[in-house]
TORPA-4810 file (N, C-alpha, C, O; in nm, 3 decimals):
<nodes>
NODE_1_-3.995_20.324_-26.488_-3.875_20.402_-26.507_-3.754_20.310_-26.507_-3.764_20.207_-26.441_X
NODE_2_-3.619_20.338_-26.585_-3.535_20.246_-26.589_-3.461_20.269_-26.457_-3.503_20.363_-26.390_X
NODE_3_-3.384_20.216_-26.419_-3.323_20.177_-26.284_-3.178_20.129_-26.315_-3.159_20.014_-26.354_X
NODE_4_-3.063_20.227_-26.296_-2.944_20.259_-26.318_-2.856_20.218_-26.241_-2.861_20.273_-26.131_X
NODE_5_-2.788_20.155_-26.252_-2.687_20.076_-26.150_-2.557_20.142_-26.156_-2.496_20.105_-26.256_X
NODE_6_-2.481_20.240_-26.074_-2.346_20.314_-26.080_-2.243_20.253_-26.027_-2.226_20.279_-25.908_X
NODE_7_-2.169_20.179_-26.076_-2.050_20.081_-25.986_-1.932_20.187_-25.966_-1.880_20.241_-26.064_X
NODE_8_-1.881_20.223_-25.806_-1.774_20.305_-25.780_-1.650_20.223_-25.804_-1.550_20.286_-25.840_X
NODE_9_-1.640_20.092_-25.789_-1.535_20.013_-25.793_-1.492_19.926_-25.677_-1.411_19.833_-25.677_X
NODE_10_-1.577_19.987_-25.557_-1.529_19.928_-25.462_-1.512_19.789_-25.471_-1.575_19.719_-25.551_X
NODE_11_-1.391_19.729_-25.356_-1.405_19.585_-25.356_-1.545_19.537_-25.281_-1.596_19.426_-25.289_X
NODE_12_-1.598_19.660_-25.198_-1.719_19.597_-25.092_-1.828_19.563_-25.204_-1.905_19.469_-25.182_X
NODE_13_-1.838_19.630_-25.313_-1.979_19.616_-25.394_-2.019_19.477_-25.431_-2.141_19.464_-25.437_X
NODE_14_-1.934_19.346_-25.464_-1.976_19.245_-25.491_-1.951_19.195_-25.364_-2.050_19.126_-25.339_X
NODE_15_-1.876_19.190_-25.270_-1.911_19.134_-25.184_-2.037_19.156_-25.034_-2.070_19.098_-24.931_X
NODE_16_-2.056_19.227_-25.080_-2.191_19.307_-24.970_-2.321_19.301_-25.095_-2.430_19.262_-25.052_X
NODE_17_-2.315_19.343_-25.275_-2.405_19.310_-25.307_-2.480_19.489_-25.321_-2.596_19.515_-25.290_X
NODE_18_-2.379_19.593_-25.373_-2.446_19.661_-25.378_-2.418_19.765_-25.484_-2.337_19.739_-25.573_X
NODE_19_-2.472_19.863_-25.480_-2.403_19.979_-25.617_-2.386_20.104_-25.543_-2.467_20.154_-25.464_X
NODE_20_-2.227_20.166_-25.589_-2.241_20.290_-25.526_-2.356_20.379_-25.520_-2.386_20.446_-25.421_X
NODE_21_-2.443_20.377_-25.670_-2.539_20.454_-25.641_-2.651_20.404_-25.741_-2.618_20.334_-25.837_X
NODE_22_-2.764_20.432_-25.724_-2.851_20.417_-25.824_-2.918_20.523_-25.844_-2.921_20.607_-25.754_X
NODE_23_-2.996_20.549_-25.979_-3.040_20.626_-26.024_-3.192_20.588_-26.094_-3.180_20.501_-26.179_X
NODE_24_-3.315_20.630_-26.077_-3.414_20.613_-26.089_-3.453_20.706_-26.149_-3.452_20.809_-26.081_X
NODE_25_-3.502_20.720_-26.283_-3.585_20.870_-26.306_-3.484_20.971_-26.318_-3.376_20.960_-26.375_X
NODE_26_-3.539_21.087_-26.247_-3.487_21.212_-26.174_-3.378_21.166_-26.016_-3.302_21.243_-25.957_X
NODE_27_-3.392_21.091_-25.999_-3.371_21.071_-25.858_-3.208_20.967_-25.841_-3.199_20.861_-25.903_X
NODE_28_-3.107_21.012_-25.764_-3.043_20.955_-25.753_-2.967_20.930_-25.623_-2.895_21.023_-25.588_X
NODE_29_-2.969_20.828_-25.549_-2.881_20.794_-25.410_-2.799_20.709_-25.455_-2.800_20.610_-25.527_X
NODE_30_-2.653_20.835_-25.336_-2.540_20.753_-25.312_-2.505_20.703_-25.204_-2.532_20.770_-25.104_X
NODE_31_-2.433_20.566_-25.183_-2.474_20.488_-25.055_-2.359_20.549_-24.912_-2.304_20.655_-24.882_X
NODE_32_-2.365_20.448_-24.871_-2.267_20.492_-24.771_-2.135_20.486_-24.830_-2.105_20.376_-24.877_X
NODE_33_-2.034_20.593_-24.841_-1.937_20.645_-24.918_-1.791_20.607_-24.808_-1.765_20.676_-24.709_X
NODE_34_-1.739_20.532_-24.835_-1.581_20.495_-24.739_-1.488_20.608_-24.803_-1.526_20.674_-24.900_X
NODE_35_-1.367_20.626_-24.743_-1.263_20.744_-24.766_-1.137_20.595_-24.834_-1.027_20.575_-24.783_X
NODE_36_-1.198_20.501_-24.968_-1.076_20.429_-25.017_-1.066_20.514_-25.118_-1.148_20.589_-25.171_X
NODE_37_-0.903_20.480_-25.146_-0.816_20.525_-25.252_-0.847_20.454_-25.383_-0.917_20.354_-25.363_X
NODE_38_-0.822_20.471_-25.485_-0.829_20.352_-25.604_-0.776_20.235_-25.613_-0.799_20.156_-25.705_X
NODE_39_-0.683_20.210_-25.493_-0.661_20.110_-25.453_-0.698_20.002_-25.357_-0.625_19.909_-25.321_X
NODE_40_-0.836_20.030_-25.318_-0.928_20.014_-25.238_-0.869_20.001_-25.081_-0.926_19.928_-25.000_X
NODE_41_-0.732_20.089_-25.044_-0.755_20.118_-24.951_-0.797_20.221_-24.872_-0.841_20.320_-24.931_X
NODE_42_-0.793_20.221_-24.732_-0.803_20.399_-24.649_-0.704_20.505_-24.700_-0.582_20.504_-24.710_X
NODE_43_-0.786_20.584_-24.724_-0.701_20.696_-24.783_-0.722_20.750_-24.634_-0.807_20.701_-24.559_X
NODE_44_-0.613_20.885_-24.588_-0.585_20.954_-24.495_-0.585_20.938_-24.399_-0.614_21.032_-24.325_X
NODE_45_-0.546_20.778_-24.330_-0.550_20.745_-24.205_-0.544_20.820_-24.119_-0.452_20.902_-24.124_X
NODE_46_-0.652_20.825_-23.988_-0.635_20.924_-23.879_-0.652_21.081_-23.915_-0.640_21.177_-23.840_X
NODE_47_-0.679_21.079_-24.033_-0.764_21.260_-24.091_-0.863_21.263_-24.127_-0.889_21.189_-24.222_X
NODE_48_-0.972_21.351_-24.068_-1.077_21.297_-24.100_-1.102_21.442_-24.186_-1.220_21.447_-24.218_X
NODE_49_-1.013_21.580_-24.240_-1.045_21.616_-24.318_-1.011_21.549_-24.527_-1.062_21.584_-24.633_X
NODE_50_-0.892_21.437_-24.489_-0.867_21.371_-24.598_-0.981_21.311_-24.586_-1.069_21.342_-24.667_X
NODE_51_-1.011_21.204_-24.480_-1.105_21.125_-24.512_-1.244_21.148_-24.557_-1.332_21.068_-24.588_X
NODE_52_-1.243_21.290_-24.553_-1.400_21.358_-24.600_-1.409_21.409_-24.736_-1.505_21.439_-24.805_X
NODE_53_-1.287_21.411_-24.755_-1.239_21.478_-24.880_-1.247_21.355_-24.982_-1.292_21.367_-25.096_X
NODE_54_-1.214_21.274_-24.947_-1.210_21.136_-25.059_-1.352_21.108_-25.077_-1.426_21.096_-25.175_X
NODE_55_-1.367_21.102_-24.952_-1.600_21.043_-24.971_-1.642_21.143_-25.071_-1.710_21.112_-25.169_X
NODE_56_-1.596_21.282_-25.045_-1.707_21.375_-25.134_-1.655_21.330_-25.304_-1.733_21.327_-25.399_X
NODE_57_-1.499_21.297_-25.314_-1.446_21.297_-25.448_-1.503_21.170_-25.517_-1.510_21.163_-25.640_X
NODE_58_-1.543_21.072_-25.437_-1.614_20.931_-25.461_-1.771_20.971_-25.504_-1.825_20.917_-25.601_X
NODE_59_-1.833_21.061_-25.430_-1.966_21.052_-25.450_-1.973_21.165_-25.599_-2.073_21.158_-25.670_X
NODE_60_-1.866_21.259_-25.633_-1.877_21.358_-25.753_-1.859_21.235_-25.795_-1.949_21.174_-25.738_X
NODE_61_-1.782_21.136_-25.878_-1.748_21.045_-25.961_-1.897_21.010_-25.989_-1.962_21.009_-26.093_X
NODE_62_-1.925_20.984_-25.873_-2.029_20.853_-25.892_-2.189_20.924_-25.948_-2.274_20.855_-26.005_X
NODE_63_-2.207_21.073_-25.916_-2.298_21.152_-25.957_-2.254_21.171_-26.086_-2.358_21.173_-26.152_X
NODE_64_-2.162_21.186_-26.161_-2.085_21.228_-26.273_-2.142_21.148_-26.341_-2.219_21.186_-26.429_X
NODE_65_-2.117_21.001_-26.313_-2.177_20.862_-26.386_-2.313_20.864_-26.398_-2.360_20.780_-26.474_X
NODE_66_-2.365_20.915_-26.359_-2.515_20.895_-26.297_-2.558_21.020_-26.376_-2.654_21.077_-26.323_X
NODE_67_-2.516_21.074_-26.479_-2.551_21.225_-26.535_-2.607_21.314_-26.445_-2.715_21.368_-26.473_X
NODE_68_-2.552_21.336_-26.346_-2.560_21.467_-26.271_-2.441_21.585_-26.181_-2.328_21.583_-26.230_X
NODE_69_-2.450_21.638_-26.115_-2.328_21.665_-26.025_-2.376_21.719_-25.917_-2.494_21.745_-25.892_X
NODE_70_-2.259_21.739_-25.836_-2.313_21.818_-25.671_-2.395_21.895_-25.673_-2.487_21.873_-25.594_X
NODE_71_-2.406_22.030_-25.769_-2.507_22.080_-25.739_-2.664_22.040_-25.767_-2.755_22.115_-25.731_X
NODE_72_-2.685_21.933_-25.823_-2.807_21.871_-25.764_-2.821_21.781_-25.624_-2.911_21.701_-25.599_X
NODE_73_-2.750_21.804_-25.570_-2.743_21.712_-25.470_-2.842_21.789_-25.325_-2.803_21.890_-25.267_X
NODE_74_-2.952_21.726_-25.297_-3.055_21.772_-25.193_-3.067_21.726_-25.037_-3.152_21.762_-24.957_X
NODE_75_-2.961_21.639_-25.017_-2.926_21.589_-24.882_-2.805_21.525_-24.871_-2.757_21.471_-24.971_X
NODE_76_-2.733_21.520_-24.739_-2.632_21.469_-24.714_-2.631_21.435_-24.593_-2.675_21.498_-24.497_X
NODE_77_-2.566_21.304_-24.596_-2.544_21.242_-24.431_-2.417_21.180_-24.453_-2.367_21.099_-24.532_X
NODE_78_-2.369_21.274_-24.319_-2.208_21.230_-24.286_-2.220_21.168_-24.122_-2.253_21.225_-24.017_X
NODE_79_-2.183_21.051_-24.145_-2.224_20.984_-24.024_-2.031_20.935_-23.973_-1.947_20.869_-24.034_X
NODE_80_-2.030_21.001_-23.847_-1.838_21.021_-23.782_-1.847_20.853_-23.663_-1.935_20.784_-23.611_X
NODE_81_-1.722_20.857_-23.669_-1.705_20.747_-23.565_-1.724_20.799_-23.398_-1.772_20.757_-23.293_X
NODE_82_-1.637_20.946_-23.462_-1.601_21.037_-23.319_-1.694_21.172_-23.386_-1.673_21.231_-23.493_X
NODE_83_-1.804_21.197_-23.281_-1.895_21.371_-23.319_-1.808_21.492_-23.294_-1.822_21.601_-23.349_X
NODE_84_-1.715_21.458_-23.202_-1.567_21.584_-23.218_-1.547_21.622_-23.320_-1.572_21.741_-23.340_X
NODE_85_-1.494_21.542_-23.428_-1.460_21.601_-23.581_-1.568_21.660_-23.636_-1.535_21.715_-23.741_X
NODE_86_-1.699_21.676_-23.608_-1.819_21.693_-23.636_-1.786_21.890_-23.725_-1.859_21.922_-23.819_X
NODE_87_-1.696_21.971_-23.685_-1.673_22.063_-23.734_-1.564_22.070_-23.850_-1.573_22.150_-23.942_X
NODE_88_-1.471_21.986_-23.838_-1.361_21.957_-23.902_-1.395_21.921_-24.050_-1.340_21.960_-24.153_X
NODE_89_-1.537_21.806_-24.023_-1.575_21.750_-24.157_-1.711_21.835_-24.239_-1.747_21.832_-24.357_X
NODE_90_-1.763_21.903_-24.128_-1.881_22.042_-24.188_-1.776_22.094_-24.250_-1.830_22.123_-24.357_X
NODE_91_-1.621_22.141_-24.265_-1.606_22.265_-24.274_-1.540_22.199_-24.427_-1.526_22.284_-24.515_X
NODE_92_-1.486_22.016_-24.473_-1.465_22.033_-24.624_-1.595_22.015_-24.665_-1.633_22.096_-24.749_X
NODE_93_-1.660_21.947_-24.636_-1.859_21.945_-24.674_-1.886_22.107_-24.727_-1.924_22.132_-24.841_X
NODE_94_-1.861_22.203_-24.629_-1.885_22.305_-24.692_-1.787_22.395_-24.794_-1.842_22.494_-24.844_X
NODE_95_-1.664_22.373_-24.825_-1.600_22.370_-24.950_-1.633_22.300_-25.080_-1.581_22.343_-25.183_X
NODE_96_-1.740_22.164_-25.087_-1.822_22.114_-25.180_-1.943_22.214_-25.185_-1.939_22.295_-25.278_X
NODE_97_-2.041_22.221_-25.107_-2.182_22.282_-25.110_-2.205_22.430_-25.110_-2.301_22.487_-25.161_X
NODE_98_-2.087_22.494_-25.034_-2.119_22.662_-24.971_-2.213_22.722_-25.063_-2.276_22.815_-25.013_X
NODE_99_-2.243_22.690_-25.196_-2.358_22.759_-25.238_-2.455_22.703_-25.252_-2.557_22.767_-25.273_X
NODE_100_-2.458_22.550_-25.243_-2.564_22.480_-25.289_-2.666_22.431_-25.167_-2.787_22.458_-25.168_X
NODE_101_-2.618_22.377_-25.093_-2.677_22.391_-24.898_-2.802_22.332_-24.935_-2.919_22.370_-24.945_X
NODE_102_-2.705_22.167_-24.962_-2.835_22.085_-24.954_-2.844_22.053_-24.783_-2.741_22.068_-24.716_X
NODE_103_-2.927_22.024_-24.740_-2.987_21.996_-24.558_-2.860_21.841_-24.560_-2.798_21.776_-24.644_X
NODE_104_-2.877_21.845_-24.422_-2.780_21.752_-24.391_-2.803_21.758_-24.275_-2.871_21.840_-24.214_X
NODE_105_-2.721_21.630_-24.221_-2.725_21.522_-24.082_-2.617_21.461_-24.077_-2.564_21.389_-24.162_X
NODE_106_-2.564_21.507_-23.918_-2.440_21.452_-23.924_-2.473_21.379_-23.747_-2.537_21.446_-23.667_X
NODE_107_-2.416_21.229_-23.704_-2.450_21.162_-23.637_-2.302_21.124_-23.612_-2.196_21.150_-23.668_X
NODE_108_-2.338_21.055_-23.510_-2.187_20.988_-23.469_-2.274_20.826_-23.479_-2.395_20.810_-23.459_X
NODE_109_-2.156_20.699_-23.520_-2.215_20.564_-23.502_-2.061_20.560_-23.460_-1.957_20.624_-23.474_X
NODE_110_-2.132_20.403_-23.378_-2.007_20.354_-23.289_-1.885_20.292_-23.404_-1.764_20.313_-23.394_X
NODE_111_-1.932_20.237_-23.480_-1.787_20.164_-23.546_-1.846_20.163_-23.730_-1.961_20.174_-23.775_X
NODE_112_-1.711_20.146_-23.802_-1.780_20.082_-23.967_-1.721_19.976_-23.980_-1.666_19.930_-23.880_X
NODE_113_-1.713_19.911_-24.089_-1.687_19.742_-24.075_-1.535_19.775_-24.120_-1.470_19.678_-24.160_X
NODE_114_-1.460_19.923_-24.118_-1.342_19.943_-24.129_-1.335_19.962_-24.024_-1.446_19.986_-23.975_X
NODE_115_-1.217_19.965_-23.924_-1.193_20.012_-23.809_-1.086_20.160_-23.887_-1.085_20.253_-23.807_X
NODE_116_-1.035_20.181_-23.970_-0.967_20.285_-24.033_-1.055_20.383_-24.038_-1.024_20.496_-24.001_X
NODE_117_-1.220_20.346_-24.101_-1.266_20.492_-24.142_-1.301_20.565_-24.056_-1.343_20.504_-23.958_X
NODE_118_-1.306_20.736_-24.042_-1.359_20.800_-23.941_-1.494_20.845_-23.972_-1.569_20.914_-23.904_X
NODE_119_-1.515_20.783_-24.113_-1.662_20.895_-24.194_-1.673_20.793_-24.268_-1.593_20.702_-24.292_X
NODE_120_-1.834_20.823_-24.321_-1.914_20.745_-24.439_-1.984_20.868_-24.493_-2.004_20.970_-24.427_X
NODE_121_-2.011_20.855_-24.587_-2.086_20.970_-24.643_-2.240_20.917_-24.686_-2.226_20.803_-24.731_X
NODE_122_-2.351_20.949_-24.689_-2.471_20.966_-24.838_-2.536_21.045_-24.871_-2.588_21.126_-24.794_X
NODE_123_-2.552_21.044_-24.987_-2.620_21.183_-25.031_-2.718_21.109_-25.107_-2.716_20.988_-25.132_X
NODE_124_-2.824_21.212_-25.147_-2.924_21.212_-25.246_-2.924_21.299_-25.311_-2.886_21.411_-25.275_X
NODE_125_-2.980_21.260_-25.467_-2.962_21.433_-25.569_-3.101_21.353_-25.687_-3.145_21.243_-25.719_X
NODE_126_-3.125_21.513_-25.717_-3.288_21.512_-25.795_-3.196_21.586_-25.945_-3.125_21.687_-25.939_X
NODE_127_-3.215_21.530_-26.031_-3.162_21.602_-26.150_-3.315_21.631_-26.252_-3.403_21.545_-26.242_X
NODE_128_-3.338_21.744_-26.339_-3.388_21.797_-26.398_-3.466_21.709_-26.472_-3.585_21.684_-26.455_X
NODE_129_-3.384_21.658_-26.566_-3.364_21.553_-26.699_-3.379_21.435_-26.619_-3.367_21.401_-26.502_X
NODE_130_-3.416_21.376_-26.751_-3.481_21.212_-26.738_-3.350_21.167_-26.823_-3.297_21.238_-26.909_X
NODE_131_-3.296_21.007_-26.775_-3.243_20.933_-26.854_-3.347_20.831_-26.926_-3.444_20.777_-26.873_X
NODE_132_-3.294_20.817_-27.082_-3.433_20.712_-27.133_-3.428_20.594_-27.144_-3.527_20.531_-27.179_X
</nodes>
């Protein structure tokens, strides 16, 4: 199967060595998703409903590229700095999904290699269609 390389733009992708997302087949993962602006900085410092809001607008882009969209999307992991916001960021998560309710996992980790972000996002999505 061909093996699809989705570049979001980040500055981290060449220097870490990675692709926002790839796409295999039917099958597509997006990686861990930061809340940067197009200017590759933190968007919504200290909000972690902006900052959830940018990850999800990063990962539509990047599914978009990848010929698919949210509603194929079959898992999500929103992993918080602080599990407090843990409702704050279910509740724009569920302004993306409310009908689609792919399963999800939400964790708290101690730090990201931003000290700005409060969230990372990843998802996985299964699309219908084959790319050839």
């Amino acid at each position: 199967m061909k093996r699809e390389l989705i570049s979001g733009g980040s500055p981290y992708e060449d220097l870490v060595g990675f692709s926002r997302a790839v796409r295999v087949g039917p099958y597509i993962s997006v990686g861990g998703t930061a809340p940067l602006d197009p200017n590759g900085t933190t968007a919504g410092i200290g909000n972690i409903e902006t900052q959830t809001r940018q990850c999800f607008e990063i990962i539509r882009k990047a599914l978009e590229k990848a010929g698919a969209g949210l509603q194929d999307v079959v898992r999500t992991r929103m992993m918080l700095t602080d599990i407090n916001n843990w409702k704050k960021a279910a509740e724009v998560r569920a302004y993306y999904f409310k009908d689609i309710k792919p399963v999800d996992t939400i964790v708290e980790v101690s730090r990201f290699i931003n000290p700005e972000w409060l969230i990372e996002i990843e998802v996985d999505a299964i699309v219908s269609t084959r790319i050839s």
